[in-house]
C-alpha positions as CSV (number, residue, x, y, z in Angstrom):
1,X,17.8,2.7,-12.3
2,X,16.6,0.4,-14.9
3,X,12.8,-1.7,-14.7
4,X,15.1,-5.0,-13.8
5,X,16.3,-3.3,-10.9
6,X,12.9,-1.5,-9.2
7,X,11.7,-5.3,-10.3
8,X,14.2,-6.8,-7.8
9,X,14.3,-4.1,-5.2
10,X,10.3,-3.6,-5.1
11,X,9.4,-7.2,-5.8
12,X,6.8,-7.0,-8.7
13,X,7.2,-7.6,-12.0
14,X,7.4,-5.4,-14.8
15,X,4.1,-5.6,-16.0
16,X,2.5,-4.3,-13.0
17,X,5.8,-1.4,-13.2
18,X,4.7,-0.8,-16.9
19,X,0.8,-0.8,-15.9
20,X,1.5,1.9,-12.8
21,X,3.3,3.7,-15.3
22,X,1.0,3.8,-17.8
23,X,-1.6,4.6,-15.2
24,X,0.5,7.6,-13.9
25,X,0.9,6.2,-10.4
26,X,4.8,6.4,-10.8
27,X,6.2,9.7,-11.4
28,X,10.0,11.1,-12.8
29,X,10.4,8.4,-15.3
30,X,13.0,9.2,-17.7
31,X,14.1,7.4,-21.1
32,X,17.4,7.3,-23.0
33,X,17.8,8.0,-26.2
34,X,18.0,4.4,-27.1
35,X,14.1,4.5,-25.2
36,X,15.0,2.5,-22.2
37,X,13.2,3.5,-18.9
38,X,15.0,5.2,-16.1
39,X,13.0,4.8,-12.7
40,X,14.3,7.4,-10.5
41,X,15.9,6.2,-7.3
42,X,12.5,7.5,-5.0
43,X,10.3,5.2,-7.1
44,X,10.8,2.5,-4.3
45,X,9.3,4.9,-1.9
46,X,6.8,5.6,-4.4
47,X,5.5,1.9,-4.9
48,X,5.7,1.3,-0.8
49,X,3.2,3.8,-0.8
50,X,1.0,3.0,-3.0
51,X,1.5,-1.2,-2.0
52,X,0.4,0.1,1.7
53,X,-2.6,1.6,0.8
54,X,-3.6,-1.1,-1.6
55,X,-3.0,-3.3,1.3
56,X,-5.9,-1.2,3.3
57,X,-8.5,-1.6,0.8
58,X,-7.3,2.0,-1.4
59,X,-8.6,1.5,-4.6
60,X,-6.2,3.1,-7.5
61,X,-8.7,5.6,-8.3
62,X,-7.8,6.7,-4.9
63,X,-4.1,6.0,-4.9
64,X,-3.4,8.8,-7.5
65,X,-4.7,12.0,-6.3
66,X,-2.4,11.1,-2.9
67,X,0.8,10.1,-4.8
68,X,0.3,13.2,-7.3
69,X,-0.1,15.2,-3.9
70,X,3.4,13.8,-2.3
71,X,5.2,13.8,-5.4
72,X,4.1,16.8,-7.3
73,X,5.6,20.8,-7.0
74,X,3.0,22.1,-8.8
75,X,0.3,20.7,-6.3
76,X,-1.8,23.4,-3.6
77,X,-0.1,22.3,-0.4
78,X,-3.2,23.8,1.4
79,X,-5.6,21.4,-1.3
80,X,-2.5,18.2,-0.7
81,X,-2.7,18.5,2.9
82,X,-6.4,18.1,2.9
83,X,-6.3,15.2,0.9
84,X,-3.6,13.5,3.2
85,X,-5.6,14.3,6.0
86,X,-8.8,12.7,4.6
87,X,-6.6,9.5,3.6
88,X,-5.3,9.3,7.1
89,X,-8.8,9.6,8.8
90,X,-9.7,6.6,6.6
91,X,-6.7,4.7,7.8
92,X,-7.6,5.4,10.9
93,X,-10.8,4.2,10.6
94,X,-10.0,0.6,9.4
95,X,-7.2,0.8,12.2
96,X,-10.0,0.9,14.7
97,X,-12.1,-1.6,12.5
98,X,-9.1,-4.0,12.8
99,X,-8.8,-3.6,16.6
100,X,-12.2,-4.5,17.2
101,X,-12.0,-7.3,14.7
102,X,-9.2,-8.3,16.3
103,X,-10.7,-8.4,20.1
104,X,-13.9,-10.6,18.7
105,X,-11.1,-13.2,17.2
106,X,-9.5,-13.4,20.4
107,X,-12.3,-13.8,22.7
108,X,-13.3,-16.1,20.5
109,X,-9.7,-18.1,20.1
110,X,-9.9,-18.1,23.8
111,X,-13.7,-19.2,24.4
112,X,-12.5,-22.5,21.7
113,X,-9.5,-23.1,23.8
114,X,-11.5,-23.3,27.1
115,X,-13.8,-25.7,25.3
116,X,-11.3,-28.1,23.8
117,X,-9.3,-28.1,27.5
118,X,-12.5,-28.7,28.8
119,X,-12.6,-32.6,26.6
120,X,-9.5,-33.0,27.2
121,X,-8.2,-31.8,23.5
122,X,-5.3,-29.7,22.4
123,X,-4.8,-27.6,19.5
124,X,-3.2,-29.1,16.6
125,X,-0.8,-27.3,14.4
């Protein structure tokens, strides 16, 4: 597929698909003769990864190794494994982070909500 099309299908533009490029985060790129780019049809799967652990706080420096693992042949599956496994106990990690994050909120949403029922207020929109 051509960079317009991963642009509409992924939803970023094609600076950001130029800069992954360039920074070897997206793999099997291919180029006609007339040097148009031709994104194979697993890049979308490519940049969902990489957009998910950008979203848990994965830093591109630790992006690449893991999308070299998962799309690479050449890679040590014994050496890939290990670095998915050290990835996931990361996620993991935050995931229990977030959970306990997200108990304090509520107690606290709820503690707020007592108070303003208390004075006879209700939440606004």
């Amino acid at each position: 597929m051509r960079i317009g099309e991963l642009e509409k299908l992924s939803g970023l533009s094609r600076h950001t698909l130029r800069y992954y490029e360039r920074e070897g985060l997206l793999f099997g790129i291919q180029r006609t003769p007339s040097g148009y780019r031709v994104y194979p049809h697993d890049a979308i799967k490519q940049l969902r990864l990489l957009g998910a652990m950008k979203a848990l706080g994965f830093g591109l420096d630790e992006i690449k190794p893991v999308l070299t693992a998962v799309n690479s042949s050449a890679v040590n599956c014994a050496d890939g494994a290990l670095l998915l496994a050290r990835k996931r106990t990361g996620v993991q990690k935050q995931i229990r982070q977030l959970k306990g994050v997200n108990r304090d909120l509520l107690k606290e949403q709820r503690r707020l909500e007592q108070r303003a029922a208390e004075h006879g207020v209700s939440p606004t929109d």
